[in-house]
C-alpha positions in Angstrom: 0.0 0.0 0.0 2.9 2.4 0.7 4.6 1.6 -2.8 1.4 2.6 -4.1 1.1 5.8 -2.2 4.7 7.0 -3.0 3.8 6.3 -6.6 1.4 8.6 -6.6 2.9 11.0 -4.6 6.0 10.8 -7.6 3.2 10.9 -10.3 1.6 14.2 -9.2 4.8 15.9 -8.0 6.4 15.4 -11.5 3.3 15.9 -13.3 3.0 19.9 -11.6 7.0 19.9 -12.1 6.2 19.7 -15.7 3.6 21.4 -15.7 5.4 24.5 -14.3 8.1 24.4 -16.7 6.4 23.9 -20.0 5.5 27.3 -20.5 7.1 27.4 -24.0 8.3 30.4 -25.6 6.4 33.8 -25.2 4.1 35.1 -28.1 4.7 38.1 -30.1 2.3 40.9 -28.0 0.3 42.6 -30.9 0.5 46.8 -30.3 -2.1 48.3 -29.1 -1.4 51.6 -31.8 -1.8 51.4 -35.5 1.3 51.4 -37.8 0.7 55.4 -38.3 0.7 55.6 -34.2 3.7 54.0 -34.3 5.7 56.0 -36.6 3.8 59.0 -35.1 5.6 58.2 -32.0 8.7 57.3 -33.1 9.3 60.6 -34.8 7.9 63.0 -31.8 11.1 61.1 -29.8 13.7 60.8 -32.4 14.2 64.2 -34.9 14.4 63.4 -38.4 14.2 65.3 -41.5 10.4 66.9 -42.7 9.6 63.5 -44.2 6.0 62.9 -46.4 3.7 60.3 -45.9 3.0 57.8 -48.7 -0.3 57.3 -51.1 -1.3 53.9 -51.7 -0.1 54.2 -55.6 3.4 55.4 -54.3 3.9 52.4 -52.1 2.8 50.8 -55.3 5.3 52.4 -57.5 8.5 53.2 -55.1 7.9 49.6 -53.1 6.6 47.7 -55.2 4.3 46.0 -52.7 0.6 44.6 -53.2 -1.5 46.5 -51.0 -3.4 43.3 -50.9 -0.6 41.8 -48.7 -0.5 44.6 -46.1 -3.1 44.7 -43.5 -1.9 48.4 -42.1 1.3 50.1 -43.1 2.5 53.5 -42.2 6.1 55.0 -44.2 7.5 57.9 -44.3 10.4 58.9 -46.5 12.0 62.7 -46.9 10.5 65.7 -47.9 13.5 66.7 -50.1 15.6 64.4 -52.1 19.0 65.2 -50.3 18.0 62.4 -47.5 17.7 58.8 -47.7 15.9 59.0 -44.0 13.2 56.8 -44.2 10.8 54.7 -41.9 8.4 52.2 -42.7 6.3 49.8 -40.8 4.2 47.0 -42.3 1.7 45.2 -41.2 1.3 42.1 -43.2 -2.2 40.3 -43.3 -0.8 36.7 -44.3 2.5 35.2 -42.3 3.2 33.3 -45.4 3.6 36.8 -47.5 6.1 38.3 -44.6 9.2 37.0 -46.7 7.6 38.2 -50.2 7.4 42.2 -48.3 10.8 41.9 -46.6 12.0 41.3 -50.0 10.9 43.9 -51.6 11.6 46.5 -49.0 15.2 45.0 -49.3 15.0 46.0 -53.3 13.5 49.7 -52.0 16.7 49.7 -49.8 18.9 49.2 -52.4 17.1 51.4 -54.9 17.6 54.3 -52.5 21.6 53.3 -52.2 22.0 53.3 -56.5 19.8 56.7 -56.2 22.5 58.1 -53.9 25.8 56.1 -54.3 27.1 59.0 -56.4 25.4 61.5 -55.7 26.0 62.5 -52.0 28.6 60.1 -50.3 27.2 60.3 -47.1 23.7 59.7 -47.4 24.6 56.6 -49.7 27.2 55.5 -46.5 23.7 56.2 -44.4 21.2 53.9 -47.1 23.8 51.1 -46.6 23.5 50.7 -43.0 19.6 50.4 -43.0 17.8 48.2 -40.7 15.0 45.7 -41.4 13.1 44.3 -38.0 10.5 41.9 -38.4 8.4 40.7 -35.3 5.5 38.7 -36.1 3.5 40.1 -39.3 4.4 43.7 -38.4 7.8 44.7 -40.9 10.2 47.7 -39.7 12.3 49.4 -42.6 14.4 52.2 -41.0 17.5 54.5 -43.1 18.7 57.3 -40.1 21.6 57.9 -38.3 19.7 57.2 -35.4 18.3 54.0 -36.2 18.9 52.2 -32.9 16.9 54.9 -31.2 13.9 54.3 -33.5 14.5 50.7 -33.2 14.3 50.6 -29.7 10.8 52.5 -29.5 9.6 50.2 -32.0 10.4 46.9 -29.9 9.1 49.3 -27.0 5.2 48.9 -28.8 5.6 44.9 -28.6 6.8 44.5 -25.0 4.0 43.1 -22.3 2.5 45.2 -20.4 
C-alpha cells in the first residue's frame, strides 16, 4: 500500500513539475497603436528630417508591394531628395507573404543606395546601413543615423504590459 502511495505522490509531484516548466516560448504581443501611431511616435522622440507620408499608388510604385498583402502600413520617407531617411512599418495580413514584403523592402533599400551612391557620399554611407526588424507580421524598414533609437521605441510597442 505504501509503494502505491509514493507512486502517486511521484506521479503528481512530476506531473506539476512539468507542468510548471512547460511554458514554451512567449508570443509576439500585438501593439495596441496602428502602424501610423507607431511611426507617429517614433518621430515625436527621435528628430528626423520633414519626411511625407506615402499614397497607396506610391507604395505601389516606389515599393513595389501589393496592398493586398498589407493589412496596415505606415512609411514615411523625406520631404527633399537630399535624405535617404526613411521609416516604414508593415503590417502584413498573411504570415506566409512576410518574406515576399521583406524582399521587396530589401530592393527599395537598395534602390535608395543606386539613387545616392554617387550623388551625396554620405547619405549613400547612411542607405547602406539600414535596418529591417520583423516581429510577427508587423515589418520595420528604418535608413537614419539614429536607427537604434527608432528601433528601440519600436520593440518598445511589442513589450508586455
Amino acid at each position: 500500500m505504501k509503494k502505491l502511495q509514493m507512486f502517486f505522490m511521484i506521479t503528481i509531484i512530476g506531473g506539476l513539475l512539468l507542468a510548471g516548466c512547460s511554458q514554451g516560448a512567449p508570443s509576439a504581443v500585438e501593439p495596441e497603436l496602428t502602424t501610423t501611431q507607431m511611426v507617429d511616435e517614433m518621430l515625436s522622440k527621435v528628430e528626423q528630417p520633414m519626411m511625407m507620408e506615402l499614397t497607396d499608388n506610391q507604395v505601389k510604385d516606389i515599393y513595389n508591394i501589393d496592398l493586398e498583402d498589407l493589412e496596415d502600413y505606415a512609411i514615411r520617407i523625406p520631404m527633399m531628395n537630399i535624405k535617404t531617411n526613411e521609416i516604414a512599418i508593415l503590417k502584413v495580413k498573411d504570415s506566409s507573404k512576410v518574406s515576399a514584403v521583406e524582399e521587396a523592402v530589401k530592393q527599395r533599400a537598395e534602390s535608395v543606395q543606386k539613387q545616392f551612391e554617387t550623388y551625396l557620399p554620405d547619405q549613400y554611407e547612411n542607405a547602406k546601413n539600414y535596418n529591417l526588424v520583423t516581429k510577427g507580421n508587423y515589418i520595420l524598414f528604418v535608413i537614419s543615423e539614429q536607427s537604434d533609437e527608432l528601433i528601440e521605441i519600436y520593440d518598445s510597442f511589442f513589450n508586455q504590459q
